[in-house]
C-alpha positions as CSV (number, residue, x, y, z in Angstrom):
1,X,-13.9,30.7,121.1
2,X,-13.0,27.5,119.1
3,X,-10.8,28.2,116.0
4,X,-11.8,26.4,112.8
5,X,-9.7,24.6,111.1
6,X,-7.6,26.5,108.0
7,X,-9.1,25.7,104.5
8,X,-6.7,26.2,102.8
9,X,-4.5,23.6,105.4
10,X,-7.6,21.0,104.8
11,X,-7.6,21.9,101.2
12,X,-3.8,21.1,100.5
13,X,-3.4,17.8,102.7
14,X,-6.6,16.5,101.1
15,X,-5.0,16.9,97.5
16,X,-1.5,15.3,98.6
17,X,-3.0,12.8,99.9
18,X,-5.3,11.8,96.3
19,X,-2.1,12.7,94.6
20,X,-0.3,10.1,96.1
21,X,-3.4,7.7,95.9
22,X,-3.7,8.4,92.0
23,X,0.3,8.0,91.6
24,X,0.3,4.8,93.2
25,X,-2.9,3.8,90.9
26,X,-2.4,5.6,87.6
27,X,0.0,3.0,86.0
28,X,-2.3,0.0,86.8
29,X,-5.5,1.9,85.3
30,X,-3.6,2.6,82.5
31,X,-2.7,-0.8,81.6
32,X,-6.1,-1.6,82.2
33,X,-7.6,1.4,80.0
34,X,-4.8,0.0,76.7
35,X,-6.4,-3.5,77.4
36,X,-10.3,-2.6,77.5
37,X,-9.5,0.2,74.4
38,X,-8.2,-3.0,72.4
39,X,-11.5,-4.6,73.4
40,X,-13.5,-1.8,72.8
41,X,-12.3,-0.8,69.3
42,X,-13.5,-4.5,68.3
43,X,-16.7,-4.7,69.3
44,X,-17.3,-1.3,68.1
45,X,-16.5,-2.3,64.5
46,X,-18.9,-5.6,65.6
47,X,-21.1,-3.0,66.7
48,X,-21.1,-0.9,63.3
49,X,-21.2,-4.2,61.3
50,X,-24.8,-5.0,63.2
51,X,-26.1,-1.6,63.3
52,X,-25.2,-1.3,59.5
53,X,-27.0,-5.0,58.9
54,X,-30.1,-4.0,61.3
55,X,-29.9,-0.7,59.3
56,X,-30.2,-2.5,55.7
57,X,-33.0,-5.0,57.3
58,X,-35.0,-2.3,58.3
59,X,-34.5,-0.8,54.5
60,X,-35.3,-3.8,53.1
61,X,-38.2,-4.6,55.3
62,X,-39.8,-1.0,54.9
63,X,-39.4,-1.4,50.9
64,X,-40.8,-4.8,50.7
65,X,-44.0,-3.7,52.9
66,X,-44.4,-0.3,50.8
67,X,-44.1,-3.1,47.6
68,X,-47.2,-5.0,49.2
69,X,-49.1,-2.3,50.2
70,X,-48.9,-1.2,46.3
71,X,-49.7,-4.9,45.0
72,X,-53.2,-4.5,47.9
73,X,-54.1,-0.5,46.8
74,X,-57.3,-0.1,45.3
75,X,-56.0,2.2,42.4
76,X,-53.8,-0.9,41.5
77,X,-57.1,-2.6,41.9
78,X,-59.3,-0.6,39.3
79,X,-57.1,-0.5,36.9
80,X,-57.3,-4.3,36.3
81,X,-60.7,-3.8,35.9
82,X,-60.1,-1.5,33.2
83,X,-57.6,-4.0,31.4
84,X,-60.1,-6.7,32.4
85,X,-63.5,-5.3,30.6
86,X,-61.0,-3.6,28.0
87,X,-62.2,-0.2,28.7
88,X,-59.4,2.5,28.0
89,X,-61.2,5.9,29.1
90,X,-60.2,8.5,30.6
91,X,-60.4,6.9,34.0
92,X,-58.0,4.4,32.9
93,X,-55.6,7.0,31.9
94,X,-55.7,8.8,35.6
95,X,-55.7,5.5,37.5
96,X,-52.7,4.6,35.5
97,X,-51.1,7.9,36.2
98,X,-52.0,7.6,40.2
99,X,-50.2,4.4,39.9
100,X,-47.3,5.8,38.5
101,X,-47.1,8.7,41.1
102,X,-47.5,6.2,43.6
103,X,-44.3,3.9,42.6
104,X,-42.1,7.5,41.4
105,X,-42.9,7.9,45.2
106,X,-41.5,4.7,46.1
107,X,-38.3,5.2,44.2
108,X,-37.8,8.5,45.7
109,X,-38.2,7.5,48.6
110,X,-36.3,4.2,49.2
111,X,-32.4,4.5,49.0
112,X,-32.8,0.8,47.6
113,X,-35.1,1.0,45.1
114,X,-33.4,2.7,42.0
115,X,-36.4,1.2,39.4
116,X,-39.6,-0.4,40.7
117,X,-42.4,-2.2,37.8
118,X,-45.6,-3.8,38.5
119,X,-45.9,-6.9,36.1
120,X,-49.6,-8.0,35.4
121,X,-49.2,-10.9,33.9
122,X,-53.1,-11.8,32.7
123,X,-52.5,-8.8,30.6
124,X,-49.2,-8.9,30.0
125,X,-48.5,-5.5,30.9
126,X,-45.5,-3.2,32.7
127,X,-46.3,-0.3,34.7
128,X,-43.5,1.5,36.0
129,X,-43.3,5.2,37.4
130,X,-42.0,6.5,33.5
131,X,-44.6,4.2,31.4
132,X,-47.3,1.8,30.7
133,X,-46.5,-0.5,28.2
134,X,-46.8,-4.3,27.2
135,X,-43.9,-6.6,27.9
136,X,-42.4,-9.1,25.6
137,X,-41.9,-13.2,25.7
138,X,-39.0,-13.1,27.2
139,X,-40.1,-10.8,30.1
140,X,-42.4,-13.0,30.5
141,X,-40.2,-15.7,30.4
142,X,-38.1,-14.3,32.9
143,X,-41.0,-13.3,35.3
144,X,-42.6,-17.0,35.3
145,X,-39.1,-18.5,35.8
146,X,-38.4,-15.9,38.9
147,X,-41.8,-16.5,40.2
148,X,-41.8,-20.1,40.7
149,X,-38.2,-20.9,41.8
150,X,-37.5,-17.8,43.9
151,X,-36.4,-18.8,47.5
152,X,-36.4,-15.6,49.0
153,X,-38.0,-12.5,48.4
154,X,-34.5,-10.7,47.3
155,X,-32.1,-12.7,45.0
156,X,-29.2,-11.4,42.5
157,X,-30.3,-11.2,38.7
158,X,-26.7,-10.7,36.7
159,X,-25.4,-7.1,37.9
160,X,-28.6,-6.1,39.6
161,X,-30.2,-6.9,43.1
162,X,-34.0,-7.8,42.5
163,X,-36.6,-7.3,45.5
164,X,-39.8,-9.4,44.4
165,X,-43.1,-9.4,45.8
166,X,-46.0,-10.9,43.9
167,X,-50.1,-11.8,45.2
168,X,-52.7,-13.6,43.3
169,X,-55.5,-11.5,41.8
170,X,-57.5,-13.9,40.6
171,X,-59.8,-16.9,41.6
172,X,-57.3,-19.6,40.9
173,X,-54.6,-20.4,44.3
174,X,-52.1,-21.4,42.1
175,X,-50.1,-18.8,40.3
176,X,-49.4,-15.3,41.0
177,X,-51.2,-12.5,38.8
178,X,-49.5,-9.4,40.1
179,X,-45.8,-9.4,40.6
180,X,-44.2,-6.0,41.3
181,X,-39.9,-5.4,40.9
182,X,-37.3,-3.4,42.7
183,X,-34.1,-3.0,41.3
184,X,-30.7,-1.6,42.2
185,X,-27.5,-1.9,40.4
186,X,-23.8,-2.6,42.0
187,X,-23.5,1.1,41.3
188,X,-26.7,2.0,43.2
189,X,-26.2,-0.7,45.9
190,X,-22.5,1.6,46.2
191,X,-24.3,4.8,46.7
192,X,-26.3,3.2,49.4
193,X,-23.0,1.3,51.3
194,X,-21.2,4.6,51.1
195,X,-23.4,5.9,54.5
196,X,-22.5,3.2,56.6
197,X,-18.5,3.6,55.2
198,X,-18.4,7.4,53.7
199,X,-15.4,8.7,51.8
200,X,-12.2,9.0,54.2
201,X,-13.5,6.1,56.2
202,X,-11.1,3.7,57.4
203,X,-13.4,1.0,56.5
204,X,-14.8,-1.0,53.6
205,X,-18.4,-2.2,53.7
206,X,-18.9,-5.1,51.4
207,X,-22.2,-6.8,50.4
208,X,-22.6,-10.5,49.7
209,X,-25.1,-12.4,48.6
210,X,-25.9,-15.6,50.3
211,X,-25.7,-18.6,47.7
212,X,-26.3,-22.5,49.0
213,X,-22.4,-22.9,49.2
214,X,-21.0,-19.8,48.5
215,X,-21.2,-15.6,49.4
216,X,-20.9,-14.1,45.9
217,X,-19.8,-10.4,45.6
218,X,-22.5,-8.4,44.9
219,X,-21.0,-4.5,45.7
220,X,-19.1,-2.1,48.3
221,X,-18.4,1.5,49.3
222,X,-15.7,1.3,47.3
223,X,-14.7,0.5,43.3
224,X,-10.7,-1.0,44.3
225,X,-11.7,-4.2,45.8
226,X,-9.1,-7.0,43.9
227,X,-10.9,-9.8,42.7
228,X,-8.7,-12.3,44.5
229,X,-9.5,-10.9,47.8
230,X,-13.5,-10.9,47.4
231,X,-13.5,-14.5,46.8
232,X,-11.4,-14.9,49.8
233,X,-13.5,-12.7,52.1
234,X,-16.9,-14.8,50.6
235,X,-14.9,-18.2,51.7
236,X,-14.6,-17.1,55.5
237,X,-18.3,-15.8,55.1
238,X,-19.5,-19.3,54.5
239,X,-18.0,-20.7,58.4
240,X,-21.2,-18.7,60.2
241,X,-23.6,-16.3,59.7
242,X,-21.8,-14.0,62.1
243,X,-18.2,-13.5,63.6
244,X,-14.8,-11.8,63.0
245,X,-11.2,-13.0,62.0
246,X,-8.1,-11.6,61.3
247,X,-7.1,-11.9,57.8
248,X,-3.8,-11.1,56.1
249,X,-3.8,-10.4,52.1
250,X,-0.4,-9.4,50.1
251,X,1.1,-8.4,53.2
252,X,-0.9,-6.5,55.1
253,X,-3.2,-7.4,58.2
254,X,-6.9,-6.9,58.3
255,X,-9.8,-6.7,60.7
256,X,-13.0,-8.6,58.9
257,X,-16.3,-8.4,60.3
258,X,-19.3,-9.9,59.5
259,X,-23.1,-10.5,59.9
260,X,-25.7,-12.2,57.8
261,X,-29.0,-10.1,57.7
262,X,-31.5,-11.5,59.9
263,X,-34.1,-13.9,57.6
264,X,-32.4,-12.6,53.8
265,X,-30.0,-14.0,51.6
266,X,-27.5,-10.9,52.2
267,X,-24.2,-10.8,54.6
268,X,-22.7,-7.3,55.1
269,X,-18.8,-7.4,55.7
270,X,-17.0,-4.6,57.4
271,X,-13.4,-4.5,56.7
272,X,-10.5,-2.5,58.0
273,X,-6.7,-2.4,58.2
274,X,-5.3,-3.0,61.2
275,X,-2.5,-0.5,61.1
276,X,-5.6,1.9,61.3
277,X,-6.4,-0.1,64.4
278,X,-3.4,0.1,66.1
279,X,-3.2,3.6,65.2
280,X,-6.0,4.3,67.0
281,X,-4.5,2.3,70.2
282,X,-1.3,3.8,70.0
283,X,-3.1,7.3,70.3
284,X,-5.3,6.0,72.8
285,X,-2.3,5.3,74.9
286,X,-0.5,8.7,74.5
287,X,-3.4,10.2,75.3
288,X,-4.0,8.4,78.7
289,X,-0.6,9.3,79.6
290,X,-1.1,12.5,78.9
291,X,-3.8,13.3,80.3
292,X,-2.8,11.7,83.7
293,X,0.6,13.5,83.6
294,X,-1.6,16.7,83.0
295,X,-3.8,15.8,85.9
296,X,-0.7,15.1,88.4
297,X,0.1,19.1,87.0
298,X,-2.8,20.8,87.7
299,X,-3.6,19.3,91.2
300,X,-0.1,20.4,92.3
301,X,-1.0,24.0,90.7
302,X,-4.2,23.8,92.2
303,X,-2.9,23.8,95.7
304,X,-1.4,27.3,95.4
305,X,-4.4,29.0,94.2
306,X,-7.5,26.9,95.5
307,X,-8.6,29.2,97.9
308,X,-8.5,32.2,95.7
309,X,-10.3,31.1,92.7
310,X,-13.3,29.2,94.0
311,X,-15.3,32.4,96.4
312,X,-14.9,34.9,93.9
313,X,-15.7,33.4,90.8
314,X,-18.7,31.0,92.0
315,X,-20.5,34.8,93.1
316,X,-19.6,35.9,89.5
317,X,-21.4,33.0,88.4
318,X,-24.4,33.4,90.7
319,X,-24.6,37.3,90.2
320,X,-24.8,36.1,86.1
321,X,-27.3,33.3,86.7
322,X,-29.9,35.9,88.3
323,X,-29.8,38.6,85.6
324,X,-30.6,35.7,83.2
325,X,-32.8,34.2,85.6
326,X,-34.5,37.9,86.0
327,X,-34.4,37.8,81.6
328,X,-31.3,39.8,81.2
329,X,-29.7,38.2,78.6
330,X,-26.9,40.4,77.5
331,X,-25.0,39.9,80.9
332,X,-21.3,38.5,80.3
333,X,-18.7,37.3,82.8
334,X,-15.4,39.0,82.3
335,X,-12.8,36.3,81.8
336,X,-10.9,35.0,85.0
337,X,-7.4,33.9,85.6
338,X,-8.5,30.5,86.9
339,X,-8.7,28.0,84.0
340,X,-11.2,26.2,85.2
341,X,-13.6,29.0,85.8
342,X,-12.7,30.7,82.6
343,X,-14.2,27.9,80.4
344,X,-17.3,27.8,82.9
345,X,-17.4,31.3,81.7
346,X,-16.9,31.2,78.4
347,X,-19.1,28.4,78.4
348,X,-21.9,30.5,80.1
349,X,-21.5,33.9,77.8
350,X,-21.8,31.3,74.9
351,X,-25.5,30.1,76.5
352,X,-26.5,33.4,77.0
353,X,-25.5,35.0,73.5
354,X,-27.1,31.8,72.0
355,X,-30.0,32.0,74.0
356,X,-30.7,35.7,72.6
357,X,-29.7,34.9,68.9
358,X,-32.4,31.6,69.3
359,X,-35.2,34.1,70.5
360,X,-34.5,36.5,67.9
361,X,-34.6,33.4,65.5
362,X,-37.6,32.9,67.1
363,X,-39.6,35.9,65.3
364,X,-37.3,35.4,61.9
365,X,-38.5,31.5,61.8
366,X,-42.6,33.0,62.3
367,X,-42.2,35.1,59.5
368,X,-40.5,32.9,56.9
369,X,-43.4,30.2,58.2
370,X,-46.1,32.7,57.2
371,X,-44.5,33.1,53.9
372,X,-43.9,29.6,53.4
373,X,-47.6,28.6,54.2
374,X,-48.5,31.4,51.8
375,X,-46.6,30.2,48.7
376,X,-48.1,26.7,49.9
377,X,-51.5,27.2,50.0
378,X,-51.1,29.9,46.3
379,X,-50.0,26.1,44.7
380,X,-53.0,23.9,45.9
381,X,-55.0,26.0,43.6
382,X,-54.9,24.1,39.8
383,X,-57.3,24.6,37.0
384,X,-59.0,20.8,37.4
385,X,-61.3,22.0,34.3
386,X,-58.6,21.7,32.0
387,X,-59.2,17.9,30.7
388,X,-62.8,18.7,30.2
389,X,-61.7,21.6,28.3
390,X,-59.0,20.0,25.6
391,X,-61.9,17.2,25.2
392,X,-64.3,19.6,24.1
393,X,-62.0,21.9,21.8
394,X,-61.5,18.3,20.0
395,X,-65.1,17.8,19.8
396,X,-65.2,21.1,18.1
397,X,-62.8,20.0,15.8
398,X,-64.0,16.5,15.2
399,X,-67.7,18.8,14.7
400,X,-65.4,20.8,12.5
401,X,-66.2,23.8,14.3
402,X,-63.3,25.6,13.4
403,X,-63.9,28.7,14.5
404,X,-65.2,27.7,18.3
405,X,-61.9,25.2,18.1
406,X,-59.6,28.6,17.6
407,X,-61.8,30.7,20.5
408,X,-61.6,27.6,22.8
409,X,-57.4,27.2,22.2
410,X,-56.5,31.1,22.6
411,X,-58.8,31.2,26.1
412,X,-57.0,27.6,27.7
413,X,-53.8,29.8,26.3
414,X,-54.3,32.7,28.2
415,X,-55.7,31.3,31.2
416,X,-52.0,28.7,31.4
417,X,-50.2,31.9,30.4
418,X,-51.9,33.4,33.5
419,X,-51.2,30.4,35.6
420,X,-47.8,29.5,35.0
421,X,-45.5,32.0,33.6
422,X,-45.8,34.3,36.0
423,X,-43.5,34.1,39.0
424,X,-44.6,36.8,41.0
425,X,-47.8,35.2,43.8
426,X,-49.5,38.9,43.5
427,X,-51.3,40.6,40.2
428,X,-53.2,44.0,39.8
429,X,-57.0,43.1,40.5
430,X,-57.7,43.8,36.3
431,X,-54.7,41.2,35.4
432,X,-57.1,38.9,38.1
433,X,-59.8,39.6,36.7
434,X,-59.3,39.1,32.7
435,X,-58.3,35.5,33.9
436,X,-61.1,34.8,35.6
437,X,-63.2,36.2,32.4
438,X,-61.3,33.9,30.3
439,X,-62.2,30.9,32.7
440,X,-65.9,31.9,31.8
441,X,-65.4,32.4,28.4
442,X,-64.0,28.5,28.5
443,X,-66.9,27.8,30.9
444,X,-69.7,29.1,28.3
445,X,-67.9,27.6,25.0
446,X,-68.2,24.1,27.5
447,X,-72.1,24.5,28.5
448,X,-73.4,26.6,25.7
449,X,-76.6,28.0,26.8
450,X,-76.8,26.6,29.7
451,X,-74.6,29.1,32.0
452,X,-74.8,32.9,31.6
453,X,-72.2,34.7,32.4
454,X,-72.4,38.3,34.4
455,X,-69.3,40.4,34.8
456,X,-69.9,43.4,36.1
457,X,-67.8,46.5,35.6
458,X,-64.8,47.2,37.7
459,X,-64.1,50.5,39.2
460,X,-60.9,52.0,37.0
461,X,-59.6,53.4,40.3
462,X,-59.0,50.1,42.1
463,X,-58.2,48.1,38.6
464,X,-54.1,48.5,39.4
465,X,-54.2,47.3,43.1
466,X,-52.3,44.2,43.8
467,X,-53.8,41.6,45.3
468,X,-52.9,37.5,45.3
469,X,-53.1,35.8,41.9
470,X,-55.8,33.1,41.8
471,X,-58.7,34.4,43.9
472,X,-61.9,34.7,41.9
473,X,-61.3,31.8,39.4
474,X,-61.8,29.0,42.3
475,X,-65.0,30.9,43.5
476,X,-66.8,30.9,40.0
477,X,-65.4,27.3,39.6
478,X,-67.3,26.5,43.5
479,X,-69.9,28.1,42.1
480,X,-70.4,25.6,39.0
481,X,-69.4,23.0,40.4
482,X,-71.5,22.8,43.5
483,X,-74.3,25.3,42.4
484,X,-75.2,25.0,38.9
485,X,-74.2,22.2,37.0
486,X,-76.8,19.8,38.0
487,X,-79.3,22.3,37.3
488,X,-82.0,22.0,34.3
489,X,-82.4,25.6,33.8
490,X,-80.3,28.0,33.0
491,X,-77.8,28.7,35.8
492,X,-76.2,32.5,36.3
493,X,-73.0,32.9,37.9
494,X,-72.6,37.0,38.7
495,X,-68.9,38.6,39.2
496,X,-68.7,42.2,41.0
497,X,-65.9,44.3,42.4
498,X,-67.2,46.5,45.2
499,X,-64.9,49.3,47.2
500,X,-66.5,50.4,50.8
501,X,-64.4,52.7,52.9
502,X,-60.5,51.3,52.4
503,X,-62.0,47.7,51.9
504,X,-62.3,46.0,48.4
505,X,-64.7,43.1,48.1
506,X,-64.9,40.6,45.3
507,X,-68.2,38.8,44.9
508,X,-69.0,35.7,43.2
509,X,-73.0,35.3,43.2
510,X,-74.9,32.1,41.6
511,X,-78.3,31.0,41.4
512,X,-78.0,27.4,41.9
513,X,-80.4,25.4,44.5
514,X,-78.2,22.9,45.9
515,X,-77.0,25.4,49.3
516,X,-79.2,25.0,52.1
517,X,-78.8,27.4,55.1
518,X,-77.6,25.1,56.9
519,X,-74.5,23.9,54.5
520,X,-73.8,27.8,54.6
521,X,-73.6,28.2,58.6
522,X,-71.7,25.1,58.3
523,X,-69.0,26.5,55.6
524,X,-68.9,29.4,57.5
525,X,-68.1,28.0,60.8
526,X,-65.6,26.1,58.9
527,X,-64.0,28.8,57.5
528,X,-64.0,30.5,60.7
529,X,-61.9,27.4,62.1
530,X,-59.4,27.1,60.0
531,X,-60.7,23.9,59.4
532,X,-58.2,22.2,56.5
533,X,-59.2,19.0,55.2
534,X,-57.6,18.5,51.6
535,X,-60.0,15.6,50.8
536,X,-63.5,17.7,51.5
537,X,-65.1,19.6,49.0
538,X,-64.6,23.2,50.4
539,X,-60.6,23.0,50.4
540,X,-60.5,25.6,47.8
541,X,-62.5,28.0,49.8
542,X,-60.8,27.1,52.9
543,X,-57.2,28.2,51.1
544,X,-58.1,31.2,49.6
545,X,-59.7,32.2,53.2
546,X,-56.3,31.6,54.8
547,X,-54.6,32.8,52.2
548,X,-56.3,36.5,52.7
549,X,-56.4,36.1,56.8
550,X,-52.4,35.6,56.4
551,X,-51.9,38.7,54.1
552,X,-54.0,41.2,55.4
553,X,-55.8,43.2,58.8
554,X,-57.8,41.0,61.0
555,X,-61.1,41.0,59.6
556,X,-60.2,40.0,56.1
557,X,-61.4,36.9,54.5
558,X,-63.8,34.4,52.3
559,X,-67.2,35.0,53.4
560,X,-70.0,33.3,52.5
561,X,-74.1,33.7,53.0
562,X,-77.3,33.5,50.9
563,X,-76.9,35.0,47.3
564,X,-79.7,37.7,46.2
565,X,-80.4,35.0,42.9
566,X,-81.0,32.5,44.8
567,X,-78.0,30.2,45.2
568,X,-74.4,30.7,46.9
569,X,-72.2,33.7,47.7
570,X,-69.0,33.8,47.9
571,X,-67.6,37.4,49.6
572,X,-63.7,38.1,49.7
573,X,-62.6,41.4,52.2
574,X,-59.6,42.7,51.9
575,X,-59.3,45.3,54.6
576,X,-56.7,48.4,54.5
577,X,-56.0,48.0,50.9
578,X,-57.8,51.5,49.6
């Protein structure tokens, strides 16, 4: 019978043999390693310098299109139609107000925008996200001025970096109507730097903006910059619009780098010492030596103990991987004496112990979902009457109908009490229901004859459950809104509180004639589906459905079907609550 050749033999030649292989190689990759390091370091701070400018173009770029997309919305629009027919309603008011959201939004949003206005300059008015107001001569001074000799969409205004957008509104071709600013001071523009260059950086990140013969200083990641050495630093940014140099200033060497962003008057500079660089290469160099020396170590250790730490441990290994594989996840490899296979195992006991905490996670992460979509969807609901309501109590006043005026303000006051004070999402069913009596009360003052209300009684013994706050108030608002407020006659929205076996049920009944049988089936199936859409018309219906579904036994829910007046029904089950 043939012998086989020893492992162990094979094992032990083969390793001299690389051994002597990476001895006689080791010195020249080393050299080679210290000369590409020096290499690498600088185009990695080239690198940085053009990820940091591609970084502030893409900034710049995404505020300047959010700026025209404001100067083209249709809100922006209307509201010069208001200014233009001098109308100042109440439309004006909540056009202005969407307009203001809209550029608080932009501010928010953008690390570049610290103050944004829209200028409209037939009407010689300011909108910005904290007022409306009209601006004075030399605004517009200053606006007319910027407008017509503006190169560039961003240019330096004193201490402040102004991005400036502008369309024309009108018929005439030759002058812009709407101009809209973004500002940001040095101290802003610092805030903003201070990611590409954070505290404890090595490097500075300077920004300069480009002048017709000169880079002037506009801010950097950092306040100590001498004054002396900006203007030298904007001299050697005037040779290209891209490049490096080394540059020596009272004594001490540094690494400038620098790139002009692509298509805007703005050159960021990246500068670092170059102690800190030859730090680096020095290290760099210990730490190849090192870690060849270490590898000469452990081959020449390996050879003793090769053969006895590679069978054993590798069935460990495989004897682990099928437990997990087989969903046995508390399985751990004891440690080994082998180095090598000792981090493998640590390495594998760490998978496994995260894989069991993730899964566990898992359920945790479901949970605080539900509750997170719950608090969510308990916020959507707000009292949209309210406007309609303060107009009318100063009707009453103007009327002086003092006395409806006084019923009018303590029902808005208990129904905000109701609404925002409380911090808890749950109430007893009475506390829910007073609120929703109170909306009617307001409802009735509002429509006069014209609405009759119908509470009926609630059974005492279910007037201390808890259920969530704001359920009936949206239903009796559906019910006006899309039932009986068109109507010529008298419309009748009906409350009742029923209990059947350990269900309660809330009903809100009207007799409007707007529902056909088919919008019902439809609104049911929707509700059924889960079907969210927060621009339709049933999203208060569709919230308070999944608001119930979340909290309570399947079954639960906002039902709805023909009401016995006539009109809509509403139907909230709350299962397993009696």
């Amino acid at each position: 019978m043939k012998k086989g050749l020893s492992l162990l033999a094979m094992l032990m030649g083969v390793t001299l043999l690389v051994m002597l292989i990476i001895c006689g190689l080791i010195f020249r990759i080393a050299e080679r390693s210290v000369s590409n390091f020096e290499k690498f370091i600088l185009e990695s701070k080239l690198q940085e310098t053009t990820s940091a400018t591609d970084s502030l173009l893409k900034d710049t770029d995404a505020l300047i299109s959010q700026m025209y997309s404001e100067l083209s919305d249709t809100t922006l629009t209307r509201l010069r139609l208001f200014y233009e027919s001098s109308l100042m309603n109440y439309s004006y008011l909540e056009h202005s107000t969407i307009v203001q959201k809209q550029l608080n939004a932009i501010e928010s949003a953008s690390d570049l925008a610290e103050q944004i206005e829209i200028y409209l300059t037939d009407y010689q008015r300011e909108i910005s996200s904290a007022s409306v107001m009209r601006y004075d001569e030399e605004t517009a001074e200053w606006l007319e001025k910027a407008l017509l000799e503006r190169r560039s969409n961003i240019f330096l205004d004193e201490n402040e970096l102004l991005f400036l957008v502008s369309k024309n509104a009108g018929d005439t071709l030759s002058r812009q109507s709407i101009a809209m600013v973004s500002r940001i001071s040095q101290t802003g523009m610092m805030r903003y730097l201070q990611k590409y260059a954070p505290e404890g950086s090595d490097s500075t990140i300077i920004l300069y903006s480009q002048m017709e013969d000169c880079a002037e200083y506009f801010a950097a990641s950092v306040y100590n910059i001498q004054y002396d050495f900006r203007n030298q630093i904007g001299k050697i940014l005037q040779k290209s619009r891209k490049g490096n140099i080394q540059h020596t200033f009272e004594g001490i060497d540094y690494l400038i780098t620098w790139e002009q962003v692509n298509g805007l008057p703005l050159t960021l500079c990246q500068i670092t010492p170059m102690n800190m660089l030859t730090t680096q290469l020095q290290e760099y160099r210990q730490t190849i030596l090192a870690m060849y020396a270490l590898a000469v170590c452990l081959m020449f250790g390996l050879t003793g103990f090769l053969y006895c730490t590679i069978f054993r441990p590798i069935q460990r290994m495989k004897q682990g991987l099928q437990r997990v594989e087989e969903g046995d996840l508390s399985v751990r490899i004891a440690p080994t004496w082998s180095r090598e296979f000792q981090q493998i195992f640590r390495q594998f006991n760490s998978m496994a112990e995260r894989l069991q905490y993730l899964i566990d996670q898992e359920y945790k992460l479901k949970l605080l979902n539900a509750k997170a979509e719950l608090k969510q969807l308990h916020h959507q609901i707000s009292p949209h009457f309210l406007y309609n309501a303060y107009f009318n109590m100063r009707a009453m006043l103007v009327d002086e109908e003092y006395d409806q005026a006084a019923l009018m303000a303590d029902l808005i006051g208990r129904y905000l009490r109701y609404i925002t004070v409380s911090v808890q999402d749950e109430a007893t069913l009475r506390e829910e229901l007073d609120h929703s009596i109170a909306y009617l009360e307001i409802m009735k003052l509002r429509f006069g004859n014209h609405l009759e209300a119908r509470v009926q009684d609630c059974p005492h013994y279910v007037e201390n459950i808890i259920i969530p706050r704001i359920l009936i108030q949206p239903l009796i608002e559906n019910a006006f809104d899309h039932g009986i407020r068109d109507m010529t006659e008298k419309g009748i929205i009906q409350v009742s509180i029923l209990a059947e076996g350990d269900a309660l049920i809330i009903r809100v009944d009207d007799n409007g004639q707007s529902a056909s049988d088919e919008m019902i089936a439809a609104l049911q199936e929707k509700l059924l589906a889960g079907d969210f859409d927060a621009g339709s018309d049933s999203v208060a219906l569709i919230n308070i459905h999944r608001r119930i579904s979340l909290l309570y036994p399947q079954g639960s829910g906002l039902f709805v079907s023909r009401s016995p007046l006539g009109g809509f029904r509403s139907e909230i089950r709350m299962l397993g609550v009696l």
